[in-house]
Structure formats: C-alpha cells, structure tokens
Residue frames as qw, qx, qy, qz and C-alpha x, y, z in Angstrom:
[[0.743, -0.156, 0.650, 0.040, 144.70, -86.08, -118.20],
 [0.416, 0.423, -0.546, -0.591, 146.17, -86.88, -121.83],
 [0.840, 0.198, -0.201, -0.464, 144.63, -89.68, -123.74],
 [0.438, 0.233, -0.816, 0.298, 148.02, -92.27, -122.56],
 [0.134, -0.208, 0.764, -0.595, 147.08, -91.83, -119.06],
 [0.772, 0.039, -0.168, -0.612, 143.16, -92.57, -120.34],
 [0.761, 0.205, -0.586, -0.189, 144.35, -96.06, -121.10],
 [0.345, 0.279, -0.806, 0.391, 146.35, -96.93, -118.42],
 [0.592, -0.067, 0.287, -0.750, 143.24, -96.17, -115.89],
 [0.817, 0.056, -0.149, -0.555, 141.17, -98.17, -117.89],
 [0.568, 0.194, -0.784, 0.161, 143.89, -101.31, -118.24],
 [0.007, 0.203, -0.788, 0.582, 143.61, -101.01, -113.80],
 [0.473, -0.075, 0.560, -0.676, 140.58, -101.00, -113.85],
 [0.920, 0.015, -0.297, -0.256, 139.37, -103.95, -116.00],
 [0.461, 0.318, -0.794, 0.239, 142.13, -105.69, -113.91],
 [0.159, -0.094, 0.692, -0.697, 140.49, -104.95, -110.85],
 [0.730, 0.083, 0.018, -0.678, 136.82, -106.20, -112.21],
 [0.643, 0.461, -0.562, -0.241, 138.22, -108.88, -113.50],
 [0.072, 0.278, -0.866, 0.409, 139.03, -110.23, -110.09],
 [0.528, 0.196, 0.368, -0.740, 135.34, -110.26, -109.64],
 [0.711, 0.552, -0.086, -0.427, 133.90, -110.96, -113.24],
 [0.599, -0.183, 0.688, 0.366, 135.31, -114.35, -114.93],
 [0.505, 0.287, 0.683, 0.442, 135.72, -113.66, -118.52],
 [0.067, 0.896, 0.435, 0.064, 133.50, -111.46, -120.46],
 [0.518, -0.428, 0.056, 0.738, 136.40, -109.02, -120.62],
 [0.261, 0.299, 0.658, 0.640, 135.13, -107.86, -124.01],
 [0.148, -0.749, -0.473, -0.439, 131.61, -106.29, -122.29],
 [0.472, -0.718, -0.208, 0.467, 133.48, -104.80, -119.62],
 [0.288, -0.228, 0.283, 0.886, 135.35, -102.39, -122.00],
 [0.079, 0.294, 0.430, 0.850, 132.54, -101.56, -124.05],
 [0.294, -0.798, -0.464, 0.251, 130.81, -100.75, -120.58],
 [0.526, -0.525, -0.034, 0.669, 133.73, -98.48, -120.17],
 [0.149, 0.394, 0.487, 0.765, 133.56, -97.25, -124.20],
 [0.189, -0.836, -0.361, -0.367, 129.88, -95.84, -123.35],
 [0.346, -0.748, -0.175, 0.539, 131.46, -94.19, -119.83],
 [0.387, -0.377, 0.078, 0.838, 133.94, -92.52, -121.49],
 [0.205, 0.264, 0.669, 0.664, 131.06, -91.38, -124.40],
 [0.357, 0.175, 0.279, -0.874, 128.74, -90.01, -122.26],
 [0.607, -0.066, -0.534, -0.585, 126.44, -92.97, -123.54],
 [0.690, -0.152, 0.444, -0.551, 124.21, -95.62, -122.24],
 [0.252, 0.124, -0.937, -0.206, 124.35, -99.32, -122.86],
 [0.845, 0.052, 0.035, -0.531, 121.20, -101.72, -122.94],
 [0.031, 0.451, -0.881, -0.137, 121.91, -105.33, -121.95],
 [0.736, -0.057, 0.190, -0.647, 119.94, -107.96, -123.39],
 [0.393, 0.300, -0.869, -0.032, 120.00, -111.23, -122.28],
 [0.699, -0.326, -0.607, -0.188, 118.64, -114.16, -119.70],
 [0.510, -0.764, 0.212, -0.333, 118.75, -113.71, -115.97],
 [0.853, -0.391, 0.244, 0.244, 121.86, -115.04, -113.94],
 [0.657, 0.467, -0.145, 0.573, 124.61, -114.14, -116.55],
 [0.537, -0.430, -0.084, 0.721, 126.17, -111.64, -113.68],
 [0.193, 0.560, 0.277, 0.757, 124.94, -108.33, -115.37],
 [0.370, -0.872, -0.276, -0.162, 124.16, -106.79, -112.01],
 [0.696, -0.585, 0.175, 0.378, 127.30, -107.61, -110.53],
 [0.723, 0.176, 0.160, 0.648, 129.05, -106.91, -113.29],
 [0.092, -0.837, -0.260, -0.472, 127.30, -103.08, -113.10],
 [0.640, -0.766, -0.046, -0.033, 128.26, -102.85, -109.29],
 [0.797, -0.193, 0.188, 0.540, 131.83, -103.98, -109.71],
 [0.431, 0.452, 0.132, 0.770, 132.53, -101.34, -112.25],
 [0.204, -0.858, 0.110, -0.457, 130.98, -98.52, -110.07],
 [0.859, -0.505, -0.030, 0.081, 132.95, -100.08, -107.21],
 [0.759, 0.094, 0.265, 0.587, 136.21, -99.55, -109.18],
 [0.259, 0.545, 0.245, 0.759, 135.36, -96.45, -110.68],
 [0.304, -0.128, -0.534, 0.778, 134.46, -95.06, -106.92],
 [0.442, -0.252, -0.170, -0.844, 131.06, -93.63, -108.16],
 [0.564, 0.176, 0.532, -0.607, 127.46, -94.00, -106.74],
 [0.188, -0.100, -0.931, -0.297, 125.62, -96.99, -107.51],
 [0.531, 0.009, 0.482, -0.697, 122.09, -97.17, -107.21],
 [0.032, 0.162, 0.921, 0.354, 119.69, -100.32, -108.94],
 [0.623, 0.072, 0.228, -0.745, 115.58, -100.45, -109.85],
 [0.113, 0.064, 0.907, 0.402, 114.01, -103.23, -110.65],
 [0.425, 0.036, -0.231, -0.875, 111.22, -102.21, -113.03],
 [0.290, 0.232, 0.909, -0.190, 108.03, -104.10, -112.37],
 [0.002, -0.515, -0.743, -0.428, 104.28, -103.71, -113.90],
 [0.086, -0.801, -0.546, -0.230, 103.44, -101.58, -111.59],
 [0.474, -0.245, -0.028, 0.845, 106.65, -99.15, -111.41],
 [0.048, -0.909, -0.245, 0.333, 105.74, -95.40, -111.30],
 [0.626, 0.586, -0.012, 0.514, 107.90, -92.66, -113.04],
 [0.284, -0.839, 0.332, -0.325, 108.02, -90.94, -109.48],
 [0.846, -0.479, 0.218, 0.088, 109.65, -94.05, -108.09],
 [0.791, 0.392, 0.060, 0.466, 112.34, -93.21, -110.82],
 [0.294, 0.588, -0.037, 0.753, 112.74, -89.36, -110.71],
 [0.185, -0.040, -0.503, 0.843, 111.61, -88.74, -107.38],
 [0.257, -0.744, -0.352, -0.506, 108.66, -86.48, -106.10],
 [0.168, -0.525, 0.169, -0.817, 107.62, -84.01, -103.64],
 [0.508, -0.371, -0.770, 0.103, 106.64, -84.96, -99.86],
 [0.298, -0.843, -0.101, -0.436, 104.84, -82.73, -97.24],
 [0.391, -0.051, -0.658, 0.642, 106.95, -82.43, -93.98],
 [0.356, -0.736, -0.551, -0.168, 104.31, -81.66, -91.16],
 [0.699, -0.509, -0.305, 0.399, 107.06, -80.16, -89.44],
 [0.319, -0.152, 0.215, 0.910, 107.91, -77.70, -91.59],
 [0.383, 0.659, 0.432, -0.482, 104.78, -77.20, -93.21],
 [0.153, 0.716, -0.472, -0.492, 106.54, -77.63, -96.81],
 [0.852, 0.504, -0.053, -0.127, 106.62, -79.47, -99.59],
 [0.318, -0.762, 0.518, 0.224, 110.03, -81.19, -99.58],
 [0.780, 0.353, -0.458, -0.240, 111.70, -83.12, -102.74],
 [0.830, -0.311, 0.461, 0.034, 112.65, -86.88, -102.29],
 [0.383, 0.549, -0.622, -0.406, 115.15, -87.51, -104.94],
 [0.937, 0.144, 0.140, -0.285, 114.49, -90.46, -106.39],
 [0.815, -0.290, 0.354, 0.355, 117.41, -93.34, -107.43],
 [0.604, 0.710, 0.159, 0.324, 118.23, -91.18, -110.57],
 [0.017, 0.873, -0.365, 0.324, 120.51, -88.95, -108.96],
 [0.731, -0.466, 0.463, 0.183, 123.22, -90.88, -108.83],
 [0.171, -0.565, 0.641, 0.490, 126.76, -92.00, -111.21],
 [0.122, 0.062, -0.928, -0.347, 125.76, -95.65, -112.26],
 [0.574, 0.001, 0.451, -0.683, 121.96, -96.44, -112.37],
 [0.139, 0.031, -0.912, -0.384, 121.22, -99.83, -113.22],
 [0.584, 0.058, -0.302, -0.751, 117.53, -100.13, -115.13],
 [0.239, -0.179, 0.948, 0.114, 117.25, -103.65, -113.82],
 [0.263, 0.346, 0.899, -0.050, 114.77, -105.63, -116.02],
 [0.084, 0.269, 0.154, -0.947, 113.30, -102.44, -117.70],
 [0.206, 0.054, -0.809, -0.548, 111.45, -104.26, -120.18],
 [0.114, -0.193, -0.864, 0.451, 109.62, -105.25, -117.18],
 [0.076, 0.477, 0.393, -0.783, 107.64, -101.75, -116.71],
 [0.345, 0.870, 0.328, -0.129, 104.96, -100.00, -118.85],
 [0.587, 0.479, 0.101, 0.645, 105.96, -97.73, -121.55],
 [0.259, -0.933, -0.062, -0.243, 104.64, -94.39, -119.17],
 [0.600, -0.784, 0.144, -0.069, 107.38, -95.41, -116.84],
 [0.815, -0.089, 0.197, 0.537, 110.30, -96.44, -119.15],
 [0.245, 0.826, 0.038, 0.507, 109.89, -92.75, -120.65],
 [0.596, -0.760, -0.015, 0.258, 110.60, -91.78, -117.03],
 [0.655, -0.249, 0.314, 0.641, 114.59, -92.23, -118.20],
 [0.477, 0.774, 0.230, 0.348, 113.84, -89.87, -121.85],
 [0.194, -0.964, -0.005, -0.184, 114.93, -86.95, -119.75],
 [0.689, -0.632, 0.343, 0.093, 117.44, -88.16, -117.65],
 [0.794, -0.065, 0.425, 0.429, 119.32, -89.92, -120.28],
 [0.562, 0.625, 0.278, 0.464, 119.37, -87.52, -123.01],
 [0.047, 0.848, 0.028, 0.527, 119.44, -83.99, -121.30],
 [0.594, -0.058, -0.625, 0.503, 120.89, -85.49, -118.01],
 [0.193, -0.133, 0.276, -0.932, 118.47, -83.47, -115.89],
 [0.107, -0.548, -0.829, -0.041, 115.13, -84.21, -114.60],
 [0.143, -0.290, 0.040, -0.946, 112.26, -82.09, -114.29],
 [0.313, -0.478, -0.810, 0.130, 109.58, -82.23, -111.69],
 [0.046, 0.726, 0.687, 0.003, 106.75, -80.20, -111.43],
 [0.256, 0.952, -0.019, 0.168, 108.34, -77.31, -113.21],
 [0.365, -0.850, 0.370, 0.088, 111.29, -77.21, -111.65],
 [0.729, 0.535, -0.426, 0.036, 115.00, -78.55, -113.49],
 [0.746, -0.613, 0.260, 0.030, 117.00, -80.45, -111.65],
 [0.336, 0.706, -0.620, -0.067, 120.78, -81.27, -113.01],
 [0.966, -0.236, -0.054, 0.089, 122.17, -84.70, -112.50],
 [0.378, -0.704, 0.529, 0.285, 125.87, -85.18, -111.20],
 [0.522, 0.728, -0.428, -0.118, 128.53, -86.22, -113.45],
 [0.262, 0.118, -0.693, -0.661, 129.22, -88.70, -114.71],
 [0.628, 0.185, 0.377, -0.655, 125.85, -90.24, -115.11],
 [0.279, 0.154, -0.803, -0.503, 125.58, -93.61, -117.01],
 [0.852, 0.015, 0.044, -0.521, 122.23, -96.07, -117.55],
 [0.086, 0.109, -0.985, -0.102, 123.04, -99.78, -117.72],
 [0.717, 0.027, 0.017, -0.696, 119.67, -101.62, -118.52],
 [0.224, -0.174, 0.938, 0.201, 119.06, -104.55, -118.45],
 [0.588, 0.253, -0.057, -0.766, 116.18, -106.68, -120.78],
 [0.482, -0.114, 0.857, 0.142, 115.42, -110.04, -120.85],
 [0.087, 0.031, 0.778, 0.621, 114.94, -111.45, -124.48],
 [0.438, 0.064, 0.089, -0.892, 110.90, -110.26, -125.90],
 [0.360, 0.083, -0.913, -0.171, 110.55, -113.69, -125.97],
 [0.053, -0.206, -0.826, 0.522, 109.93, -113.92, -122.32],
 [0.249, -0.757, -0.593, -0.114, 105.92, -113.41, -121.00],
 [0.376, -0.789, -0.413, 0.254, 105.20, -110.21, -119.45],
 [0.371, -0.184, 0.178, 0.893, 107.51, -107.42, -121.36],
 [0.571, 0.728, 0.340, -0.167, 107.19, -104.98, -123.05],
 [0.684, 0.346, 0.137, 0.628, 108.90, -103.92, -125.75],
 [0.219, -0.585, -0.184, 0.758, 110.82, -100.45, -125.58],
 [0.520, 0.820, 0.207, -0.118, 109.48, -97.66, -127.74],
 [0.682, 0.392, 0.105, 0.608, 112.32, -96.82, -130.55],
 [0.155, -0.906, 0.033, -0.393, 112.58, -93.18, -128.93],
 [0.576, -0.701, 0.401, -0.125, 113.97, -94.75, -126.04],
 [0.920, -0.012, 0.217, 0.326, 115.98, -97.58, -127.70],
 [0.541, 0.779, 0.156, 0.276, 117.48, -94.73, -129.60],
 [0.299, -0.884, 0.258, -0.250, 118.70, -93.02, -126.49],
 [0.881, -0.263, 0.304, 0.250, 121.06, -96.25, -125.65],
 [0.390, 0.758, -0.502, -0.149, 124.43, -95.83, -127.59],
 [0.412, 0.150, -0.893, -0.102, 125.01, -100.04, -127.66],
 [0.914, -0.137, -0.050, -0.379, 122.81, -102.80, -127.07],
 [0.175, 0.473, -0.863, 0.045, 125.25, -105.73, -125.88],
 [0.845, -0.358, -0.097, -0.385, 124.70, -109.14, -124.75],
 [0.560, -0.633, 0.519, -0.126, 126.47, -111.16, -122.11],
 [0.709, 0.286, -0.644, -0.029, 126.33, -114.59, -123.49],
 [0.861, -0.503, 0.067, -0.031, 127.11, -117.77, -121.08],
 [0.165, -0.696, 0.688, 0.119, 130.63, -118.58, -119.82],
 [0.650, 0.325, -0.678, -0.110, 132.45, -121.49, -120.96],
 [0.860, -0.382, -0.337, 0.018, 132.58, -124.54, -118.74],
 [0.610, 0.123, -0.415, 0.663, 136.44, -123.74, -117.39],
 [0.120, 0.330, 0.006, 0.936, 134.97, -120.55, -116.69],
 [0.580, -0.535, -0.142, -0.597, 131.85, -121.11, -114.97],
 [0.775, -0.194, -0.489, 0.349, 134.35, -123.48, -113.02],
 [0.349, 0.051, -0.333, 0.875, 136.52, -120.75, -111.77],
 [0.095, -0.483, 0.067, -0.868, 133.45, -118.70, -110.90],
 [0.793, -0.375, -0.400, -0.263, 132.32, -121.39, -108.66],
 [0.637, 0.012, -0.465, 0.615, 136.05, -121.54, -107.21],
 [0.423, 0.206, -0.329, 0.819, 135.75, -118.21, -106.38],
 [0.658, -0.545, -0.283, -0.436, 132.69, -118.15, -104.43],
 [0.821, -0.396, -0.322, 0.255, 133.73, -121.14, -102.25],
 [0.545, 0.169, -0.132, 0.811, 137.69, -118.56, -101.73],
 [0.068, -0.539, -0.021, -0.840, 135.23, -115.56, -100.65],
 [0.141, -0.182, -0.864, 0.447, 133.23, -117.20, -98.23],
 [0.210, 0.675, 0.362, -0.608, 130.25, -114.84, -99.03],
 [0.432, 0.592, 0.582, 0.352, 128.09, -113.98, -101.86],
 [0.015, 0.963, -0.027, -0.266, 129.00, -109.92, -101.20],
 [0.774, 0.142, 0.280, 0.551, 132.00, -109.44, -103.80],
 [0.211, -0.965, -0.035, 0.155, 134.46, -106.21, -103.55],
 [0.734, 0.440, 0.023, 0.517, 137.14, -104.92, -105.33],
 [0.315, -0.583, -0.097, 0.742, 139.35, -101.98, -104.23],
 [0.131, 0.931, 0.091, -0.329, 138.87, -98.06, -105.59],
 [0.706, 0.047, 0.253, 0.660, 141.41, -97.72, -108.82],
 [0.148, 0.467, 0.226, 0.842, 140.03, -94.22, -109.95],
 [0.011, -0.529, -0.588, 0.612, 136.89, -91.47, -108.64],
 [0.303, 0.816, 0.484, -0.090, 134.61, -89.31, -109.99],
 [0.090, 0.782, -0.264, -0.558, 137.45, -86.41, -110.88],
 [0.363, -0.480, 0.698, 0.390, 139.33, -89.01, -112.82],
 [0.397, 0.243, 0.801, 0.376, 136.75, -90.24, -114.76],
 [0.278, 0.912, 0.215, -0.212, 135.31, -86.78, -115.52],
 [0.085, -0.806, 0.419, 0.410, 138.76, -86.15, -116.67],
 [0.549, 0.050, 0.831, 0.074, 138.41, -89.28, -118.85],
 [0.422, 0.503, 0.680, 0.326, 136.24, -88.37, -120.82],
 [0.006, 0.986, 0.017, -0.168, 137.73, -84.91, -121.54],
 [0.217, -0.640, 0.616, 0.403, 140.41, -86.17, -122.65],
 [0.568, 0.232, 0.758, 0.221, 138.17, -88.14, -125.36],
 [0.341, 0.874, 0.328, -0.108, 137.86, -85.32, -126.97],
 [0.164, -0.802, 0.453, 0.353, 141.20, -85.05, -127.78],
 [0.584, -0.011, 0.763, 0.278, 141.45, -88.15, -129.48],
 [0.289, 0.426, -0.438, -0.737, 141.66, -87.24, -133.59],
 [0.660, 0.396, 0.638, 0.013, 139.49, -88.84, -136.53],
 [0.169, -0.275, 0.435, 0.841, 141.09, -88.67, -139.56],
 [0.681, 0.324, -0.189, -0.629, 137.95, -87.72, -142.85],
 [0.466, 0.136, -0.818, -0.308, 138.84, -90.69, -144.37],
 [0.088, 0.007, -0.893, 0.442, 137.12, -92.37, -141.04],
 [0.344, 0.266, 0.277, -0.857, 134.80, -89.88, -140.56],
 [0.622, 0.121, -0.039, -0.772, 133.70, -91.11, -143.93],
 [0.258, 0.041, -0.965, -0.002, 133.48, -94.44, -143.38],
 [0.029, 0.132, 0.866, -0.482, 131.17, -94.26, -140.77],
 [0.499, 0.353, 0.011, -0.791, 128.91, -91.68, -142.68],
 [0.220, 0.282, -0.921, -0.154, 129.48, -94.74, -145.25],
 [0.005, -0.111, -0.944, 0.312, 128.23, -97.70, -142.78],
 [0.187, 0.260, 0.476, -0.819, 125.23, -95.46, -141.95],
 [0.380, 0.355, 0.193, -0.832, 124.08, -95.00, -144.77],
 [0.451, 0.295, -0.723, -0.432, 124.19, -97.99, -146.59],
 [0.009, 0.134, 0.844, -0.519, 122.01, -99.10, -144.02],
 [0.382, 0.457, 0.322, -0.736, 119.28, -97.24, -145.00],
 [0.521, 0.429, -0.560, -0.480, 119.61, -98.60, -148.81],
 [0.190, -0.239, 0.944, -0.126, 119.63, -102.29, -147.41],
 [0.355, -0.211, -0.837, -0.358, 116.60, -104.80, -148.90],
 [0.475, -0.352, -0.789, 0.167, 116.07, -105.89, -145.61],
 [0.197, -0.457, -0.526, 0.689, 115.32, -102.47, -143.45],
 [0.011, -0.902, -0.403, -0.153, 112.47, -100.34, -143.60],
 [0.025, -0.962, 0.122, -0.242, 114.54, -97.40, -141.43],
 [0.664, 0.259, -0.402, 0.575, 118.45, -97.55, -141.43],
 [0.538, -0.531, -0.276, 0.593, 120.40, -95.76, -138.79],
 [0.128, 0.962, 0.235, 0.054, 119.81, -91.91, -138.48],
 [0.324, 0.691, -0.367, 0.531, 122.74, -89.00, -138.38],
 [0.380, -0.718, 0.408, -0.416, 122.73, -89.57, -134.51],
 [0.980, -0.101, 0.145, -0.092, 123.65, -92.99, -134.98],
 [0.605, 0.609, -0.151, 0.491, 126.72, -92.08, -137.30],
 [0.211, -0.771, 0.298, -0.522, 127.32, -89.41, -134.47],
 [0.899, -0.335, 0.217, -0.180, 127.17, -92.38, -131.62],
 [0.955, 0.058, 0.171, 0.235, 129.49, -94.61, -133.50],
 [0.391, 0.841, -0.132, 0.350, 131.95, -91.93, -133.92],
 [0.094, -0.721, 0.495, -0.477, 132.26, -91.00, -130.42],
 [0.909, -0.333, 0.247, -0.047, 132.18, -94.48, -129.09],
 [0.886, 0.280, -0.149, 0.339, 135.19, -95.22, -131.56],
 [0.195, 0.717, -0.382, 0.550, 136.89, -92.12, -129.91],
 [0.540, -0.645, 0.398, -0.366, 136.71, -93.72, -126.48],
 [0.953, -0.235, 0.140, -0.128, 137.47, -96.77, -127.50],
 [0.512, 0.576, -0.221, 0.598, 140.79, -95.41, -128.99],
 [0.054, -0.744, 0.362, -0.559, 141.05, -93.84, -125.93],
 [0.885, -0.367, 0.148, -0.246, 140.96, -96.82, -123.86],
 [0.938, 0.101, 0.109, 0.312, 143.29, -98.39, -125.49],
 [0.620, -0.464, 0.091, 0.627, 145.67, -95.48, -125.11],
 [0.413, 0.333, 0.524, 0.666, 145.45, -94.23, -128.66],
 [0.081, 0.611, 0.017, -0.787, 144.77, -90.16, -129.48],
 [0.351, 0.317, -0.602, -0.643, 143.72, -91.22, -133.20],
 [0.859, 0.154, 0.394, -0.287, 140.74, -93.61, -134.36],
 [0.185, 0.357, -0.774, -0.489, 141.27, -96.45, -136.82],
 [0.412, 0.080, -0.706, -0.570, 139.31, -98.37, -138.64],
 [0.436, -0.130, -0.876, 0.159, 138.80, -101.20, -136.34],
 [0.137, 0.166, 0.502, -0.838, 137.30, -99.14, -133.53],
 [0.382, 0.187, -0.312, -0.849, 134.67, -98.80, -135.84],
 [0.665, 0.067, -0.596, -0.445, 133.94, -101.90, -137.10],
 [0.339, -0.130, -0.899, 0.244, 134.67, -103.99, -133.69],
 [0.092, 0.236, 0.578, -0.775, 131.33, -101.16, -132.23],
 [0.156, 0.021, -0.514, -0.843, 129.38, -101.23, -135.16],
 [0.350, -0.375, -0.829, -0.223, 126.62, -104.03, -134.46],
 [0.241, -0.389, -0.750, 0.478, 126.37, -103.23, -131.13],
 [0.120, -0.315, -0.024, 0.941, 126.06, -99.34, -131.92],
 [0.199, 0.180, -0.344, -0.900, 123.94, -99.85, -134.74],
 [0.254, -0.224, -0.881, -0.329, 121.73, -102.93, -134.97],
 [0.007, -0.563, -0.756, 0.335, 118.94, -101.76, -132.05],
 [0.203, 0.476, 0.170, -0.839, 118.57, -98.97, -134.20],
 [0.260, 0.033, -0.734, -0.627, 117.37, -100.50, -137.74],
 [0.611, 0.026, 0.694, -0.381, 114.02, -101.53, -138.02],
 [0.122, -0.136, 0.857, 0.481, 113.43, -104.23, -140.68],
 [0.391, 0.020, -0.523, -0.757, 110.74, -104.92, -143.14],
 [0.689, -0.246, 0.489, -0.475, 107.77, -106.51, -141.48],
 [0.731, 0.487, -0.405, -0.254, 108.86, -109.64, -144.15],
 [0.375, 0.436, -0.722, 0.384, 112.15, -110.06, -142.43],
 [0.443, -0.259, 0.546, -0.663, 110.51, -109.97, -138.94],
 [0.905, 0.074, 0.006, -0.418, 108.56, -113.02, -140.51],
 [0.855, 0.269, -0.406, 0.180, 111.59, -114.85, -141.66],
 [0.842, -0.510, -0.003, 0.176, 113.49, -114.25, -138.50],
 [0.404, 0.699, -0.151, 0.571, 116.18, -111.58, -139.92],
 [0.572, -0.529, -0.198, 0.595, 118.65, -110.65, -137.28],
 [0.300, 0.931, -0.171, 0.115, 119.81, -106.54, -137.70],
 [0.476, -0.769, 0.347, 0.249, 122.75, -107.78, -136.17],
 [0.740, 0.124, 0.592, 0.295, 123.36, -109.71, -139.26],
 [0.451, 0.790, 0.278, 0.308, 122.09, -107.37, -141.75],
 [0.107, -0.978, 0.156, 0.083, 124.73, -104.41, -139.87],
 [0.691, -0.274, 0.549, 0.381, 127.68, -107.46, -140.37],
 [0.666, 0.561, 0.410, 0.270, 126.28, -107.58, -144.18],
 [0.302, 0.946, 0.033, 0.110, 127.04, -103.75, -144.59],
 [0.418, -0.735, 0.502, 0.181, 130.61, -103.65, -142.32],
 [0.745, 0.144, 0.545, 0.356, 131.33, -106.98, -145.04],
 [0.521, 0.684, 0.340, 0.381, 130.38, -104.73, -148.27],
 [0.264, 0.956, 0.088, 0.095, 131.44, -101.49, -147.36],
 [0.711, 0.435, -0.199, 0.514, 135.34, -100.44, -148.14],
 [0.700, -0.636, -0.125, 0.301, 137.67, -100.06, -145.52],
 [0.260, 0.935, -0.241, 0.000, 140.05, -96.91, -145.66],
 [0.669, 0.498, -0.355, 0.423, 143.83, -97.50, -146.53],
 [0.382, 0.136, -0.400, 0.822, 145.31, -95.09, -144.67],
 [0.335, -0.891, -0.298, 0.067, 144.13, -92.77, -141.48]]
C-alpha cells in the first residue's frame, strides 16, 4: 500500500465513525495517528463523553477485534492476561486467554485498579507478548490500548506509575460537545431507535497492517528530525520540570508525526505534524517541580511554552 492510498483509507474511515461520533473529529485521527504508530493512547477525562463508543466504532470500521475491561479495586492481572485452568477431562492444564489477545483493547477506567494490576499491560504494551508461567505468548497484529482515566481528582484512583504512563504514546482528552452538537447526538439516538450503534466495515486487519508499513515510508527531512530532538530537549532545561521528556519521547513524537503525515496522504513530515502532537505526545511525560504541583502548573502548558520558544525550520 503506498502512503496516498494510507490517506484515503483513513479519510473513509473517519467518515464512517463520524456517522456514529458527533464532532470530536480531531481525537478520532489521533486515535488513528497511534494505530498507524504502533502506539497507545490514554484518555483522560469525565465519564459519559462517548470514549467507549468512540473505541468500538473505530474497531467496527477498522474490522478488528474489540474486547473492553473495566478495571476495578479488586481486578487481578490474570483477569487481564489470562491463566491456566485444569480440564478434568483431559487431565491438563489448559490456557484461558484472557481479553488481551485481541486488536483494540479498551483499559476502561484503569486508574480504577491497583498498581500490581495496571503493570499487567507493561508487557503487553511494550513487547506485545505476554508471558505466563514461563511460557511467551505473541499477540496478533495490530494490537492497540485505548485507556481510559477519569481526572485524579476523582475518589478512589490511583495514579499510574510513570513506567506505565511512559508506555502510552499520547494522553488526549475528549472535552464536552457544543450545544448544536450534543443536539444532533440526541437526534440521532431518537433516528436509531436503539442505543446499539453500527457502522459498516471500510478496511480489515491486512489493510491496516499494511498501513502502517507503509508509515515507514513516509520521509523526515534532519532539519525536522532536529526540531524534535530540539522540543525534547528544551524540556528538560525548563524552570518548571524536574524530568523533561526522555530519547523515547523524541522517538514517539517522530513516529506519530510520520503517521500523521501519512494520514493525511503525505510521504514527507512537516513541521506542523509535530507541533499539532506535541502536548499530547509529550506533556504525560514531564514531571514538574514539586513547587509547580503547588501552584497548579499544567505540563500541557509548560510543553506549549517550549513549541512557542523553540524555532521552527524554514524549509523541509
């Protein structure tokens, strides 16, 4: 698949979510960015904003397996990865695979569960494989996380350890609709007749493995490259943050700009790719001075400051 045909996919299918999803057109593509990156997206926001459905609808489109958890207090890491059950009838030890083996797994609430049992995902998300009780197991291609997390405001969270926030390649948030909008998603309830909501197949599982193979065609000229090295590290020099964003952040915010060039059709990054993935890519990875944390510093602010100060290349 060359990097034109990338786009044109992608254009069908935000058309086809889109029948579904009112608005929000903005976090459906940089759902699609992390597919085609072989990353993972963390969404955090308030319950009801349509971040399940919006999860379901894209695997629904994209013809993959969908599977959901919702993490509680007392969620296991077998009830993630699976485990082993006797069969009396065989007289054997037989694996149950657990909801990880599958395309799209949405994390619902993860924020929800102990740390023991949000590590569960360490494995799965980084090395896409699980192990259980010596034994490796491969997951299937492709293989994205969508989390959700409600704000650490709320009672009864916990926070994720930075290990695992690390493993996300964008943090997004939904945001409410606008009034017109939450009109029309009321219209189209009443027009379905049923809260089940279904789009038709626009791709499958070859097409979007061929997707993202063909992001790897997409070019980044140096001058980009060092922009981003650039961003990174003038993050780490910032007043306000104790620990900036590491070389695998730089790395992250590369290849999310190559997909998101490739979404839009484009075989070459520019500038913008960059700078319109930057917060998301980069702010859940700073952590600020425990000062700022007093005054209520935002990193999303402090990742705007650096994208403000730091010089945008000419030419690509």
């Amino acid at each position: 698949m060359r990097v034109e045909d990338v786009g044109k996919v992608c254009g069908e299918v935000l058309e086809e979510v889109g029948k579904v999803i009112v608005g929000k057109k903005d976090v459906i593509e940089k759902l699609l960015v992390a597919l085609l990156a072989r990353g993972h997206v963390l969404i955090e926001d308030y319950p009801g904003l349509a971040k399940t459905l919006m999860a379901k609808t894209l695997a629904q489109a994209l013809g993959l397996s969908f599977k959901r958890v919702q993490f509680t207090p007392d969620l296991l890491p077998a009830d993630i990865t699976g485990t082993y059950v006797y069969n009396q009838k065989t007289g054997e030890f037989e694996l149950r695979r657990g909801p990880v083996f599958t395309h799209i797994l949405l994390a619902d609430e993860i924020n929800r569960a102990p740390p023991k049992t949000q590590s569960a995902l360490l494995e799965a998300m980084q090395e896409r494989q699980v192990t259980l009780d010596g034994v490796t197991y491969r997951l299937e291609e492709p293989f994205l996380v969508i989390a959700t997390q409600n704000p650490i405001e709320f009672e009864g969270v916990y926070p994720l350890p930075e290990a695992q926030l690390d493993r996300f390649s964008m943090r997004l948030r939904v945001g409410y609709p606008s009034e017109r909008e939450e009109v029309e998603i009321l219209k189209r309830r009443l027009s379905r007749r049923s809260d089940e909501a279904r789009v038709e197949v626009v791709a499958g599982q070859r097409d979007v493995l061929e997707m993202q193979k063909a992001v790897e065609d997409v070019h980044v000229d140096e001058s980009v490259l060092e922009y981003i090295v650039s961003v990174a590290r003038v993050t780490r020099q910032h007043s306000r943050v104790e620990v900036g964003v590491s070389p695998r952040g730089a790395e992250t915010l590369m290849k999310l700009a190559r997909a998101r060039a490739a979404l839009y059709g484009r075989d070459y990054v520019i500038p913008d790719d960059v700078k319109e993935l930057a917060v998301e890519a980069l702010a859940h990875r700073l952590v600020l001075r425990a000062e700022q944390w007093v005054k209520g510093a935002d990193p999303e602010s402090v990742v705007r400051d650096v994208i403000a100060s730091v010089p945008v290349p000419k030419t690509v």
